[in-house]
Structures are given as C-alpha cells and as structure tokens.
RONURO-445649 format. One line per field, with one value per atom (N, C-alpha, C, O): x, y, z; residue in three letters. Coordinates in steps of 0.2 Angstrom, whole numbers, plus 5000, padded with zeros to 4 digits. Layout:
east	[X / ...]
north	[Y / ...]
up	[Z / ...]
rest	[ALA / ...]
//
This chain:
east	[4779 / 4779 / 4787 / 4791 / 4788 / 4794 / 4796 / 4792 / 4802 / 4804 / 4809 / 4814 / 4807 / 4810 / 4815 / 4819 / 4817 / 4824 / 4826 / 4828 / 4828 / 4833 / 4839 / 4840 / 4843 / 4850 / 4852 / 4856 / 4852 / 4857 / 4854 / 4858 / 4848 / 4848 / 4848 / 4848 / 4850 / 4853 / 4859 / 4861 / 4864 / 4871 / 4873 / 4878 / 4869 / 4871 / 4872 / 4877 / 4867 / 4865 / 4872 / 4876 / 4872 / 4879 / 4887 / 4892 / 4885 / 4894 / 4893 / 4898 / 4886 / 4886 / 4887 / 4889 / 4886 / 4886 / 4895 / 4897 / 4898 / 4905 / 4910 / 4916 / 4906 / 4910 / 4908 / 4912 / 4903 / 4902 / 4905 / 4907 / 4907 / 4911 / 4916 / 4919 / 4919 / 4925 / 4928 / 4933 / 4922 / 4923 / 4924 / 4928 / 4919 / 4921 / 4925 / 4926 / 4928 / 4936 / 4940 / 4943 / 4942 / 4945 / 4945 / 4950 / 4937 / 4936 / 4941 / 4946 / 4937 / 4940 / 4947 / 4949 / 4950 / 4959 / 4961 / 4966 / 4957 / 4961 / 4961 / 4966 / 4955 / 4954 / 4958 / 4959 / 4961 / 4965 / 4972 / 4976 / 4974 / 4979 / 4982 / 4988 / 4977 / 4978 / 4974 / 4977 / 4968 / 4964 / 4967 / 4969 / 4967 / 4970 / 4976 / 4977 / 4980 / 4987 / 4988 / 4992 / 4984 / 4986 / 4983 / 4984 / 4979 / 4977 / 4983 / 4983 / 4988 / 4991 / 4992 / 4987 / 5000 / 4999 / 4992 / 4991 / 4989 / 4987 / 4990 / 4994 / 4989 / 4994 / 4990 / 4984 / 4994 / 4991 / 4986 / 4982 / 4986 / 4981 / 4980 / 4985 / 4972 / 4973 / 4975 / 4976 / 4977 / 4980 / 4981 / 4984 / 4978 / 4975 / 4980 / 4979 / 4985 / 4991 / 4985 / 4985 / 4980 / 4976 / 4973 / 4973 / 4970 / 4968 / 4973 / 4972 / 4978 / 4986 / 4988 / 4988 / 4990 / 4993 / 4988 / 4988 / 4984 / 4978 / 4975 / 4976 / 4970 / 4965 / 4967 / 4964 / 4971 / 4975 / 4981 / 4983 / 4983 / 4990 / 4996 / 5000 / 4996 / 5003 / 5007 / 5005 / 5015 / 5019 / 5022 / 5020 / 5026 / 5027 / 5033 / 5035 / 5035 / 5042 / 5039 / 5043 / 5035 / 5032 / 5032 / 5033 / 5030 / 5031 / 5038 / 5040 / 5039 / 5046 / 5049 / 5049 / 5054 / 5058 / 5065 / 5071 / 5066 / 5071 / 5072 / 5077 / 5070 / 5070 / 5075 / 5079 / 5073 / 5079 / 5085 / 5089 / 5086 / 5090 / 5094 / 5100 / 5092 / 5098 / 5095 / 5090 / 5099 / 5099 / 5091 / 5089 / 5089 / 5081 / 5077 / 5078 / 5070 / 5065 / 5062 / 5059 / 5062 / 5059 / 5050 / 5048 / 5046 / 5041 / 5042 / 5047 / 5037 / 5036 / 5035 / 5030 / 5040 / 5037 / 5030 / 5028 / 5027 / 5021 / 5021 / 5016 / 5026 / 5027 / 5026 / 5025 / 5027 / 5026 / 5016 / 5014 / 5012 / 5006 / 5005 / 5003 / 5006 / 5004 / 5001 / 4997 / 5008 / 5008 / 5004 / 5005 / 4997 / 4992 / 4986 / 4981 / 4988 / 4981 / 4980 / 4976 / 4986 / 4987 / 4977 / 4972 / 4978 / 4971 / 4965 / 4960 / 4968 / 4963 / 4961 / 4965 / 4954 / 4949 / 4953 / 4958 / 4950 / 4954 / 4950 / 4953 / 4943 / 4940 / 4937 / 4932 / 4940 / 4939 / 4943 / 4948 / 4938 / 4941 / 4951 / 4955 / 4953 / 4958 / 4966 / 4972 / 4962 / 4964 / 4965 / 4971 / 4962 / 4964 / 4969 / 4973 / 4967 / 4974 / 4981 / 4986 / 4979 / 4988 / 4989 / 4994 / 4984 / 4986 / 4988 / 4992 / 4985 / 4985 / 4997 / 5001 / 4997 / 5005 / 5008 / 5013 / 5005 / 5010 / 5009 / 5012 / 5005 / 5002 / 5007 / 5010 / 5008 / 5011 / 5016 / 5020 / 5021 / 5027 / 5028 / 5032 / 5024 / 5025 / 5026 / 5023 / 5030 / 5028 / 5025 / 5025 / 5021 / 5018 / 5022 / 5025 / 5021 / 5025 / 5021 / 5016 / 5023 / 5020 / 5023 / 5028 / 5020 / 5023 / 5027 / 5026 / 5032 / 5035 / 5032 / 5030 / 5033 / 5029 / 5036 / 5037 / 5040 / 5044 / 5051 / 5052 / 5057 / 5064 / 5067 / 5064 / 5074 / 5079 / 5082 / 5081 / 5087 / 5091 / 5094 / 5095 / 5099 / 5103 / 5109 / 5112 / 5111 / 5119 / 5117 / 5122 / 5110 / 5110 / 5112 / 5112 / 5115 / 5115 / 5112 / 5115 / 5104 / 5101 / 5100 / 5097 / 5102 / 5102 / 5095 / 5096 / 5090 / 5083 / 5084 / 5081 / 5090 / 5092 / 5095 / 5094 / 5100 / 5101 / 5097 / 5096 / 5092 / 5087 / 5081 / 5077 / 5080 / 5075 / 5079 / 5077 / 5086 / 5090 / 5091 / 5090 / 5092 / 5089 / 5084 / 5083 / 5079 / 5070 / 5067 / 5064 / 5068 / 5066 / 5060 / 5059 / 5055 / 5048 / 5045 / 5044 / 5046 / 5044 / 5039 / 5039 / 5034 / 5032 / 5033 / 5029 / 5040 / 5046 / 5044 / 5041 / 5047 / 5047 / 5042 / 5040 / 5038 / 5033 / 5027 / 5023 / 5024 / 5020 / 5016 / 5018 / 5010 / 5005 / 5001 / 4995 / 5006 / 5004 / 4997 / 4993 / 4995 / 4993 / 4984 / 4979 / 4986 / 4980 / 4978 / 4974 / 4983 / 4982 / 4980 / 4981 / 4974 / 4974 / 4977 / 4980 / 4979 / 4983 / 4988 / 4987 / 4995 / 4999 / 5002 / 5004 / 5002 / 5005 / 5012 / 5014 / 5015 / 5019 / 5020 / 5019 / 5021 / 5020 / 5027 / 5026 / 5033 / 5037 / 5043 / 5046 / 5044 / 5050 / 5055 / 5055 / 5058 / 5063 / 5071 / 5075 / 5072 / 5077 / 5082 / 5083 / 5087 / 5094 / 5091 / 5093 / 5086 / 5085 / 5080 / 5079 / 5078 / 5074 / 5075 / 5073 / 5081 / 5087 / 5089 / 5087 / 5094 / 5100 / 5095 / 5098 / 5088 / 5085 / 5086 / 5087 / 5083 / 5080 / 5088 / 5088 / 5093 / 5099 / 5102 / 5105 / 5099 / 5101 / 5099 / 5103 / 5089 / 5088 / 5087 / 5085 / 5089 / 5093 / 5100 / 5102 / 5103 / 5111 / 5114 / 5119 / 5113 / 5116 / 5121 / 5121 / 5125 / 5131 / 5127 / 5123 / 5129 / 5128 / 5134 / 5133 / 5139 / 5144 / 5142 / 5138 / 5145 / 5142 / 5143 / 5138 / 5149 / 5150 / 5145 / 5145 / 5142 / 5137 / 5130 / 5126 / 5129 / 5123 / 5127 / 5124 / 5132 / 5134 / 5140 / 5143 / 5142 / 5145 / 5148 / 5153]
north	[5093 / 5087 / 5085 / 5089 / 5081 / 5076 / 5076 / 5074 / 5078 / 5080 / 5071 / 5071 / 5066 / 5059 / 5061 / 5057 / 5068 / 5068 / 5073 / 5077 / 5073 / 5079 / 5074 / 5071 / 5073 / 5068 / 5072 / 5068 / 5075 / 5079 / 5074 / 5072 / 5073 / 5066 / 5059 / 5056 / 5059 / 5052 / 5049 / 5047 / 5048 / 5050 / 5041 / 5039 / 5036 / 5033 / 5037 / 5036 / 5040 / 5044 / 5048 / 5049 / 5051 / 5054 / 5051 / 5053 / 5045 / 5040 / 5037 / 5036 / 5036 / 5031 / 5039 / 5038 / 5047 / 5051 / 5052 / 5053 / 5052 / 5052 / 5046 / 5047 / 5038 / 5035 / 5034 / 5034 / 5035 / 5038 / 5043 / 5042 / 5049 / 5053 / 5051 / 5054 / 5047 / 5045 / 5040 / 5040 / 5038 / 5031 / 5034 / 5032 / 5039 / 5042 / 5046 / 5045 / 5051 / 5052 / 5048 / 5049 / 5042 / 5037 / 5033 / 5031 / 5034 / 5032 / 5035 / 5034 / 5041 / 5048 / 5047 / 5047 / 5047 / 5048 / 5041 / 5042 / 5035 / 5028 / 5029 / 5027 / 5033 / 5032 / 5037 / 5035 / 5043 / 5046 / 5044 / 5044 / 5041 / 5041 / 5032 / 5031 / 5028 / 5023 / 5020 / 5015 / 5021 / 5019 / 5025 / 5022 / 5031 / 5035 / 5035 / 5035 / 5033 / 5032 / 5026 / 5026 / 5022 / 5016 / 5016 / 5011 / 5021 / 5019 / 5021 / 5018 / 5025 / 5025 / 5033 / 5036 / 5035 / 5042 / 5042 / 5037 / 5048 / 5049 / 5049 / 5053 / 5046 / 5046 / 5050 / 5051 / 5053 / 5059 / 5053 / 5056 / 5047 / 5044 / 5039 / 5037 / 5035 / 5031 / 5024 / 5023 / 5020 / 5015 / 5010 / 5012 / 5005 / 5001 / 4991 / 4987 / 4991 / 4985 / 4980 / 4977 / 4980 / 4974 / 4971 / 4965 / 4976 / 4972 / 4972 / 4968 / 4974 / 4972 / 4964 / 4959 / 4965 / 4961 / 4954 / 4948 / 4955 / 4948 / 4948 / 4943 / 4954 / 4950 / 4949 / 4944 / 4951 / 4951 / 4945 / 4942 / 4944 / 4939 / 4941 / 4938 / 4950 / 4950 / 4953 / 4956 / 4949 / 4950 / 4956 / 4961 / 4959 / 4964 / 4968 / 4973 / 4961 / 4964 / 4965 / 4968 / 4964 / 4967 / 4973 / 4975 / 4979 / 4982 / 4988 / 4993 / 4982 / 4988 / 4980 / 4975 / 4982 / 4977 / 4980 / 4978 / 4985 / 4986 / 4982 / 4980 / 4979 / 4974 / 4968 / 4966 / 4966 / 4962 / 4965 / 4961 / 4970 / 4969 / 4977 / 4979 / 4981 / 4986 / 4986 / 4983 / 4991 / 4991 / 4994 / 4992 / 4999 / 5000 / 4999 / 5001 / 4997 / 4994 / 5000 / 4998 / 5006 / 5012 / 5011 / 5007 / 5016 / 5017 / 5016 / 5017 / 5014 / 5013 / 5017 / 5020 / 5018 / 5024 / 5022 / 5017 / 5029 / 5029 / 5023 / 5020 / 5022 / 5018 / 5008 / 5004 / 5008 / 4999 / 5000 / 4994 / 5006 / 5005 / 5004 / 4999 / 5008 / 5008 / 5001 / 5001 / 4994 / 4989 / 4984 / 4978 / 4987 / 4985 / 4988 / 4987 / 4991 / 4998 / 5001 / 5006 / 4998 / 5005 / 4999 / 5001 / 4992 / 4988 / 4986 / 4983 / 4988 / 4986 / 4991 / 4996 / 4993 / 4999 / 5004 / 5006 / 5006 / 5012 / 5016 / 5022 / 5015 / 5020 / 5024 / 5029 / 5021 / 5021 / 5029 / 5031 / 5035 / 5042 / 5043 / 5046 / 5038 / 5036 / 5034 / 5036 / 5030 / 5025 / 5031 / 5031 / 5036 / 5041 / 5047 / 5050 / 5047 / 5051 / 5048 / 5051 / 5041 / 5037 / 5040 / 5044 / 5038 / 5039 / 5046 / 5048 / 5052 / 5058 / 5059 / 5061 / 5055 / 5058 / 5055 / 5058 / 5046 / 5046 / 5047 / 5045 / 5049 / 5055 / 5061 / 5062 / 5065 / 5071 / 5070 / 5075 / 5063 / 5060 / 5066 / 5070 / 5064 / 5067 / 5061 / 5056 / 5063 / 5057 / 5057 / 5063 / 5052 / 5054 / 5053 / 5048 / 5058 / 5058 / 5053 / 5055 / 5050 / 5045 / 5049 / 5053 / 5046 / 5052 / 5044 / 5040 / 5044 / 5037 / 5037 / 5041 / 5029 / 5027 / 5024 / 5027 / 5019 / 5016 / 5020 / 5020 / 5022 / 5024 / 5024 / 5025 / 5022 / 5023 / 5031 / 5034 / 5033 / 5037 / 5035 / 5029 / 5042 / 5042 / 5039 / 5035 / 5040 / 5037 / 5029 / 5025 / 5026 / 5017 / 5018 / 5023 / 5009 / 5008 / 5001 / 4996 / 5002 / 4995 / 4990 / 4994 / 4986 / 4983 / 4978 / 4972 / 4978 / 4977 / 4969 / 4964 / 4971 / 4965 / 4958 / 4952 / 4961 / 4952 / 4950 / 4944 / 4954 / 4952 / 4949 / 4945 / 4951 / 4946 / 4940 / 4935 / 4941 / 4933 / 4929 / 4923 / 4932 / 4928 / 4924 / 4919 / 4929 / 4927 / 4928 / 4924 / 4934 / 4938 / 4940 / 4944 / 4938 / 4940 / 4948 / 4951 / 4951 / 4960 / 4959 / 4965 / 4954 / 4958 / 4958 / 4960 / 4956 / 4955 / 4963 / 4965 / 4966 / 4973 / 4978 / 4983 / 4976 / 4982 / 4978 / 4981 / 4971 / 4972 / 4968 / 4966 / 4967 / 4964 / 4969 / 4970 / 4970 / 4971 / 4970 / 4975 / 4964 / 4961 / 4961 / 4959 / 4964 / 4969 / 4974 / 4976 / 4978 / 4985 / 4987 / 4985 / 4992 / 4998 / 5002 / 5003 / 5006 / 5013 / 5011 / 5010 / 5009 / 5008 / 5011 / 5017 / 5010 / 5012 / 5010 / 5005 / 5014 / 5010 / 5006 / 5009 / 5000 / 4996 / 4994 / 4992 / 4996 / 4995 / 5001 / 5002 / 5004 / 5009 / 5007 / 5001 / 5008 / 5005 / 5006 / 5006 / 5008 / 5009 / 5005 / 4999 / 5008 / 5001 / 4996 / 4990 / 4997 / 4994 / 4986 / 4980 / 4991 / 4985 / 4978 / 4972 / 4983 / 4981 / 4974 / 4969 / 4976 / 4974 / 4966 / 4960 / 4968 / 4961 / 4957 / 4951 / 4959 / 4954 / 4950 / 4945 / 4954 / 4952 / 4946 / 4941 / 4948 / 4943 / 4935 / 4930 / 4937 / 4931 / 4927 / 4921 / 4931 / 4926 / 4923 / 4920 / 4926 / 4925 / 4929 / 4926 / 4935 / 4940 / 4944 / 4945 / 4946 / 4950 / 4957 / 4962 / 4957 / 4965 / 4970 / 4975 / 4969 / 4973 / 4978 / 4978 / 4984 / 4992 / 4992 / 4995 / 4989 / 4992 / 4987 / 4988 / 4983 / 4980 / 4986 / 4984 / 4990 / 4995 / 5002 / 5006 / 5003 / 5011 / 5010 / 5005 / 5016 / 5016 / 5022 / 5022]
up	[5213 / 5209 / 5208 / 5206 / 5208 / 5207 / 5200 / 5196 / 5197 / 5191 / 5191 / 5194 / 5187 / 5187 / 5182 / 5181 / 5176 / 5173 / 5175 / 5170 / 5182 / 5185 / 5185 / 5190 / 5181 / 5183 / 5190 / 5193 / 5192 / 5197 / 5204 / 5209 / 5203 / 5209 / 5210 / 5215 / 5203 / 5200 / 5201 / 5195 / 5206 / 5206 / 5202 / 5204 / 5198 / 5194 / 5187 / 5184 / 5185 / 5178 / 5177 / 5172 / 5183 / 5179 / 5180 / 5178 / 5184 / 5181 / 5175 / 5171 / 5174 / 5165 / 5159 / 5153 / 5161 / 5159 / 5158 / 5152 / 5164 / 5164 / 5160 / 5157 / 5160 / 5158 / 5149 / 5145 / 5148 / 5139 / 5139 / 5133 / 5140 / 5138 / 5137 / 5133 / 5141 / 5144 / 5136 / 5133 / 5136 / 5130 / 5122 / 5118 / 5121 / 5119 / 5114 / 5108 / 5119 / 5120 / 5118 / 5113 / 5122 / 5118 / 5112 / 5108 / 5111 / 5103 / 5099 / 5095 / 5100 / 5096 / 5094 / 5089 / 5101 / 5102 / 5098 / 5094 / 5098 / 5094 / 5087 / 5083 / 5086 / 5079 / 5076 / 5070 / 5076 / 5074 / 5073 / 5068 / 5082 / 5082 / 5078 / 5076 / 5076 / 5074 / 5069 / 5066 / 5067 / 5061 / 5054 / 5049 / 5055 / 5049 / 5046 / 5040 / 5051 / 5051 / 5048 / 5043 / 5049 / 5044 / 5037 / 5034 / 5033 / 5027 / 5024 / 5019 / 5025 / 5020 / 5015 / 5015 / 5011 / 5009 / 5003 / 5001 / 5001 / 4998 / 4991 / 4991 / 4985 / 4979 / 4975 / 4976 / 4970 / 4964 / 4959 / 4956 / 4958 / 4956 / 4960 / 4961 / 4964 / 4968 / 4963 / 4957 / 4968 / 4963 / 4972 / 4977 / 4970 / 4975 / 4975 / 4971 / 4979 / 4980 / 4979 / 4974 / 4985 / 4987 / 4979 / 4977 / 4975 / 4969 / 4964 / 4961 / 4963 / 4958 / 4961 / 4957 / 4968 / 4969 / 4972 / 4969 / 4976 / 4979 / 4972 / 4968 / 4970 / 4965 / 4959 / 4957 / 4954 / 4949 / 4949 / 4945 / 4955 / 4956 / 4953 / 4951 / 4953 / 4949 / 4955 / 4961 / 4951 / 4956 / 4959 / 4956 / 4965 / 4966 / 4961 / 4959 / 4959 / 4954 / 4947 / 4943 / 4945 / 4939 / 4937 / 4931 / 4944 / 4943 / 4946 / 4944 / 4952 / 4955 / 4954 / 4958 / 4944 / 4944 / 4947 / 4945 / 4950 / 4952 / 4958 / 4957 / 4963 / 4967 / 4966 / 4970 / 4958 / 4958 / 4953 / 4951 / 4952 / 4947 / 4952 / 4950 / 4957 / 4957 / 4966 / 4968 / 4969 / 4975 / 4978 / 4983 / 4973 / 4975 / 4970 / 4964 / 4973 / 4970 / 4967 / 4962 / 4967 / 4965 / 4966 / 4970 / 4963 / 4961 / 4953 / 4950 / 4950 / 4945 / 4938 / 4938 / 4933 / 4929 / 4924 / 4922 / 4923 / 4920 / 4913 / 4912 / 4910 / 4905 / 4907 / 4903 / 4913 / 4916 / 4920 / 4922 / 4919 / 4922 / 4913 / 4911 / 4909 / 4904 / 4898 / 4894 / 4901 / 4898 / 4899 / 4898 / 4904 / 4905 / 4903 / 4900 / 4906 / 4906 / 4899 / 4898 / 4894 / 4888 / 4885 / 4883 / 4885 / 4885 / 4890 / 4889 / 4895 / 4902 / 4905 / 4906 / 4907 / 4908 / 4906 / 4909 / 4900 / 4898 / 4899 / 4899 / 4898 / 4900 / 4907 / 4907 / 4913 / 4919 / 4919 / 4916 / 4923 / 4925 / 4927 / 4924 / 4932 / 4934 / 4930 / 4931 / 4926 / 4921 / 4918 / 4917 / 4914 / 4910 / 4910 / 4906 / 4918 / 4921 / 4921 / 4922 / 4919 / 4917 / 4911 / 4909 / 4907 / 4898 / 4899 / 4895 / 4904 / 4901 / 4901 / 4898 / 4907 / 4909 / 4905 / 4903 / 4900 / 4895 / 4890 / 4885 / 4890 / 4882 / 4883 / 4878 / 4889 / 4888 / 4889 / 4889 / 4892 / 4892 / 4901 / 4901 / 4905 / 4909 / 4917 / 4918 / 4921 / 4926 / 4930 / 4933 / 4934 / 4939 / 4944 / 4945 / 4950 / 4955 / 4961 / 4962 / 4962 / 4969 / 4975 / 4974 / 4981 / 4987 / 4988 / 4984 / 4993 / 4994 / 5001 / 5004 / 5002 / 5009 / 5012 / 5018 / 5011 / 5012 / 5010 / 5004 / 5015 / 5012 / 5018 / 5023 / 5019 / 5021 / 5020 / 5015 / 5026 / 5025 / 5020 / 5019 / 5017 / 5012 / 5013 / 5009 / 5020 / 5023 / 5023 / 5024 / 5022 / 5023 / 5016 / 5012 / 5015 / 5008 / 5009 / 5012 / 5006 / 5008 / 4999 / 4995 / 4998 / 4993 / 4991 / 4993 / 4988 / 4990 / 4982 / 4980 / 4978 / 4976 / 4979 / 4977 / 4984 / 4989 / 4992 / 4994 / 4994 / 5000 / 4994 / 4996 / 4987 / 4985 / 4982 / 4983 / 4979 / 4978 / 4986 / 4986 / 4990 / 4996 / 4998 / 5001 / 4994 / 4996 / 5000 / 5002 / 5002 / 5009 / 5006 / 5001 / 5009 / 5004 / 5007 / 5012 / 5000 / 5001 / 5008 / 5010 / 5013 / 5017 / 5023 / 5027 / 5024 / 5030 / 5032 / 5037 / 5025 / 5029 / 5027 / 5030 / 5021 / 5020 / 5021 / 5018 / 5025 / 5028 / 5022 / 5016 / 5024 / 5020 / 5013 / 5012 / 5011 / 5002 / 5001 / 5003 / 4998 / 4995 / 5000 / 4998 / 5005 / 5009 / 5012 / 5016 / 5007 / 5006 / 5001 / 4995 / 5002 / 4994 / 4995 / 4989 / 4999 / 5000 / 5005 / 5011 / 5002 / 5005 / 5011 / 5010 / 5018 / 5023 / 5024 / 5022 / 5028 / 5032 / 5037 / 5043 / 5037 / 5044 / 5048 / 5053 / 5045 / 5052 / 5050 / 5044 / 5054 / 5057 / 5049 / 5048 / 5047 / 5043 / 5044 / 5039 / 5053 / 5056 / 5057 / 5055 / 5061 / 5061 / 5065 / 5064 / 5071 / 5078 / 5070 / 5070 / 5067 / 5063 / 5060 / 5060 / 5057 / 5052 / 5055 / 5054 / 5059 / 5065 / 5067 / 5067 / 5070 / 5073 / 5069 / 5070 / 5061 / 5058 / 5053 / 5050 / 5055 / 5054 / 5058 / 5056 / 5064 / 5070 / 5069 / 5069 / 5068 / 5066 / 5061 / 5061 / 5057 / 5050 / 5050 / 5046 / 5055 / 5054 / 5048 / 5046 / 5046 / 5042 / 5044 / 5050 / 5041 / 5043 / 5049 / 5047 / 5053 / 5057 / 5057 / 5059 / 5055 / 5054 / 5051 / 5046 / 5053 / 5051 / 5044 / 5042 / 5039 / 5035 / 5028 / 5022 / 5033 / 5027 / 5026 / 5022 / 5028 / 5028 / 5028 / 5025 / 5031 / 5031 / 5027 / 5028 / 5021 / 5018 / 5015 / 5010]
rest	[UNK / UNK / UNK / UNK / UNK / UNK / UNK / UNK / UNK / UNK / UNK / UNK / UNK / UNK / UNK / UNK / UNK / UNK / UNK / UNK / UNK / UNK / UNK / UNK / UNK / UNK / UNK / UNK / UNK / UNK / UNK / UNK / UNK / UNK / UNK / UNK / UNK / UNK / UNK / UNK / UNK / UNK / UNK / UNK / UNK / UNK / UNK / UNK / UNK / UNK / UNK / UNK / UNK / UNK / UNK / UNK / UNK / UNK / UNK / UNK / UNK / UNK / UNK / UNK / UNK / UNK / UNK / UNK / UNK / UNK / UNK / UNK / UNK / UNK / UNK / UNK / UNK / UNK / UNK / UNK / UNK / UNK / UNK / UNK / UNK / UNK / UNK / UNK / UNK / UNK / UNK / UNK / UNK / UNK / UNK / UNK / UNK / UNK / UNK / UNK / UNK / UNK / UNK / UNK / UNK / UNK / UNK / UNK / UNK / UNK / UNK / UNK / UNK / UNK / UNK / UNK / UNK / UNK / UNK / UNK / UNK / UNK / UNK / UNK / UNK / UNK / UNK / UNK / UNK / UNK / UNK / UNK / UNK / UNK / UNK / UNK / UNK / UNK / UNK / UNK / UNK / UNK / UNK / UNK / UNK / UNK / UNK / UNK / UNK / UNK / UNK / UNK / UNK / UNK / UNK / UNK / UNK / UNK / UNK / UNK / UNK / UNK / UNK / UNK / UNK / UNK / UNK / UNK / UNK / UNK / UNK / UNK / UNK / UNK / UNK / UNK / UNK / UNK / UNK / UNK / UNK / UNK / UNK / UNK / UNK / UNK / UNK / UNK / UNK / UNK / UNK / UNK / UNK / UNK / UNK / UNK / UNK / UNK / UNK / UNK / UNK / UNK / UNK / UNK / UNK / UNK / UNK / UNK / UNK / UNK / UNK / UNK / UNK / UNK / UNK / UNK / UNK / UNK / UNK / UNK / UNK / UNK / UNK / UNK / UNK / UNK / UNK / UNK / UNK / UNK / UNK / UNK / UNK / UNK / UNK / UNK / UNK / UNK / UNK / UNK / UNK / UNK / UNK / UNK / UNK / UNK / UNK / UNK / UNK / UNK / UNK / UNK / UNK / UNK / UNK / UNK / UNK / UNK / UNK / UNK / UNK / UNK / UNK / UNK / UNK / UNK / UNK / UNK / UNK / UNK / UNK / UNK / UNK / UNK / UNK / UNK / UNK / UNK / UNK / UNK / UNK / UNK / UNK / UNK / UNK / UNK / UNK / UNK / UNK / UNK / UNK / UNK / UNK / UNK / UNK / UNK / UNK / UNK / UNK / UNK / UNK / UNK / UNK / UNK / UNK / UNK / UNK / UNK / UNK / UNK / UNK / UNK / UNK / UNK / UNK / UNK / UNK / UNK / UNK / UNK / UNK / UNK / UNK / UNK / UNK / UNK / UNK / UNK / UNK / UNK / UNK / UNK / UNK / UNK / UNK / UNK / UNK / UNK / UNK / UNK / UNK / UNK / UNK / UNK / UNK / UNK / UNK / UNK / UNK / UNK / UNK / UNK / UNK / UNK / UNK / UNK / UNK / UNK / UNK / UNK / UNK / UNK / UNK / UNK / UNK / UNK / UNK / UNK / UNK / UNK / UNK / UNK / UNK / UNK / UNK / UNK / UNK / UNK / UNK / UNK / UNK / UNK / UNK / UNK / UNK / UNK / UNK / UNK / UNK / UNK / UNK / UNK / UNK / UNK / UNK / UNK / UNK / UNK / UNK / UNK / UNK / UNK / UNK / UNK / UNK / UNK / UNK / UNK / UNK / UNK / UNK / UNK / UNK / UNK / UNK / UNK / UNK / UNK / UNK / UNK / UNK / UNK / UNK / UNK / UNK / UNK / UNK / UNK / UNK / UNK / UNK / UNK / UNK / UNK / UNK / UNK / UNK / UNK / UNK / UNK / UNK / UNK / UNK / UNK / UNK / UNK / UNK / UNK / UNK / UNK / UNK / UNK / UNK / UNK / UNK / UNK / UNK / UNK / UNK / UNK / UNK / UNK / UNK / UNK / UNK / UNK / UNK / UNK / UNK / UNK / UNK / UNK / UNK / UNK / UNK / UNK / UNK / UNK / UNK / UNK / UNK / UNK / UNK / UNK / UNK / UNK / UNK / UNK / UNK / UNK / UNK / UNK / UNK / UNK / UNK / UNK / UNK / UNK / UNK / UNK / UNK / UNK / UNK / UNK / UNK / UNK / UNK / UNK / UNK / UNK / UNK / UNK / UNK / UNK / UNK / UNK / UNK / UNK / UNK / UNK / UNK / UNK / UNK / UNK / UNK / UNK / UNK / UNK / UNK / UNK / UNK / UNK / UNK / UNK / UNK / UNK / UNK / UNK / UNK / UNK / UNK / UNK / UNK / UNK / UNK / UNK / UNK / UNK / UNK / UNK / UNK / UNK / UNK / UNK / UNK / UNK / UNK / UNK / UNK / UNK / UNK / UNK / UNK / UNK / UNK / UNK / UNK / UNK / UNK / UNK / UNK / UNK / UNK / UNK / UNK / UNK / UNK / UNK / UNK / UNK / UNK / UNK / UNK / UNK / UNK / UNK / UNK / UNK / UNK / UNK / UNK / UNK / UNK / UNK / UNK / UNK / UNK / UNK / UNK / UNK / UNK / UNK / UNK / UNK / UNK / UNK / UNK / UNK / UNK / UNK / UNK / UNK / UNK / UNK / UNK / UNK / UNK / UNK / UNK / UNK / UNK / UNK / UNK / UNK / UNK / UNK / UNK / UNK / UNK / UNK / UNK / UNK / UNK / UNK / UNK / UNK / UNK / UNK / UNK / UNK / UNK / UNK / UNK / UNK / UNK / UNK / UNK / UNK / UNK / UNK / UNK / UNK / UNK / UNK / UNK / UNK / UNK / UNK / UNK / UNK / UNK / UNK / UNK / UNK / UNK / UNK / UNK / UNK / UNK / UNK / UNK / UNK / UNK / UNK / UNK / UNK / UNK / UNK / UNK / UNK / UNK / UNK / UNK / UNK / UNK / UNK / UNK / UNK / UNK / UNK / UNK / UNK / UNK / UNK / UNK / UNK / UNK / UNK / UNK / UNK / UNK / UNK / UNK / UNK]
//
C-alpha cells in the first residue's frame, strides 16, 4: 500500500520544508538582531517619552532643562518628575516608586541611552538656540516608550550634519 505522507517521495514537500526553515531562521535572526534592539534600555522605573511628550504635549526641556541652559541636557532629577506626579496618579504602583526616592531623598539612576565620549565637548545649548530640534539626533521621541538609541552619535555623525548646515568642522569646535 502506498503511504501518500512519506515526504521522501515528495521532492516538492521537502524544498517548501527547506524554504520554511529557511524563513524562519531569518525571522528569528531579524527579530533579535533588529526588533529588540530598538525598544530601548530597560529604566529602574518604566517611564514612557511617547505619552510625556505626544500625549501630554510637554516639552522635551521641561524636563531636560539643561538642554537650554549648560552644555548637557542631563537626565532629570527625582525632584522635576515630582512637580507633577507629586498631584497626578499618585496612586499608580510606578508612580509610587517616584514618591519612595523622594521621600528617602534618594535618586533614581536612569541607565543613559544617548552620550558622547568624554574627550567631545558637545554643547546641546547652541544647538537648541539654533533650533536644532532634539530629533535630529535622538530620533523620534515623541514615538517612543522606552527610549532607544537611533543614530551612532560619532564624529562621521557629527561632521555631516555640520556639513549640511553650514557649521564650523574645525576640530577645535568639538575636541578640546
């Protein structure tokens, strides 16, 4: 009697067997090497750009008012989430893990996502008096929860977008 699911006499059954494997594979390898990587570092409390910035409408300097006033925008300390949050869901599990750090006058560490070496000296105050809109270089904010990094933040970066603004490229405008 004729066994009709022996694949072995099938020699279509086992290229569609090869090429599903194959796809796969690929899936697998895109998705690690490119869906993961873009959610972004894990923070010690989640805290989500896309509803701050898109659904709330606050600006990026509200929080990182270093941006305009010194050469780095910083992370924000526990005392500027507080000046919302001290009356906006306060009872949210999250939300309480703020009050506990500045309740115990303690800070929360953020992992950083976006830095320069130490040897740059990049000043993130001419570039917003210029009006360089923060997503030149960090990328669409305001569509993120879990901030990623979206571009290299290297001289090859730097240098183009210097090119096509007409900005100084001289070494000693960055290295100092």
């Amino acid at each position: 009697m004729k066994n009709v699911f022996d694949i072995s006499k099938r020699p279509i059954t086992k290229i569609l067997m090869v090429v599903m494997l194959a796809l796969l594979a690929i899936g697998t390898w895109m998705f690690h090497n490119f869906y993961e990587s873009r959610i972004g570092e894990e923070q010690p409390i989640p805290f989500s750009h896309r509803v701050h910035v898109e659904n709330k409408n606050i600006s990026c300097v509200v929080c990182h008012e270093g941006a305009i006033q010194t050469s780095r925008a910083g992370v924000p300390p526990v005392e500027t989430c507080m000046l919302c949050h001290e009356k906006i869901i306060v009872h949210h599990p999250e939300i309480q893990k703020v009050h506990e750090h500045y309740n115990n006058n303690e800070p929360i560490y953020w992992e950083k996502v976006n830095e320069v070496p130490d040897f740059v000296h990049f000043n993130h105050s001419l570039h917003t008096f210029r009006q360089v809109d923060c997503g030149e270089c960090h990328g669409n904010i305001k569509a993120m929860d879990r901030v990623s990094r979206v571009h290299e933040l290297n001289m090859g970066f730097c240098v183009e977008c210097h090119k096509e603004e007409k900005a100084s490229i001289d070494c000693f405008t960055c290295h100092r």
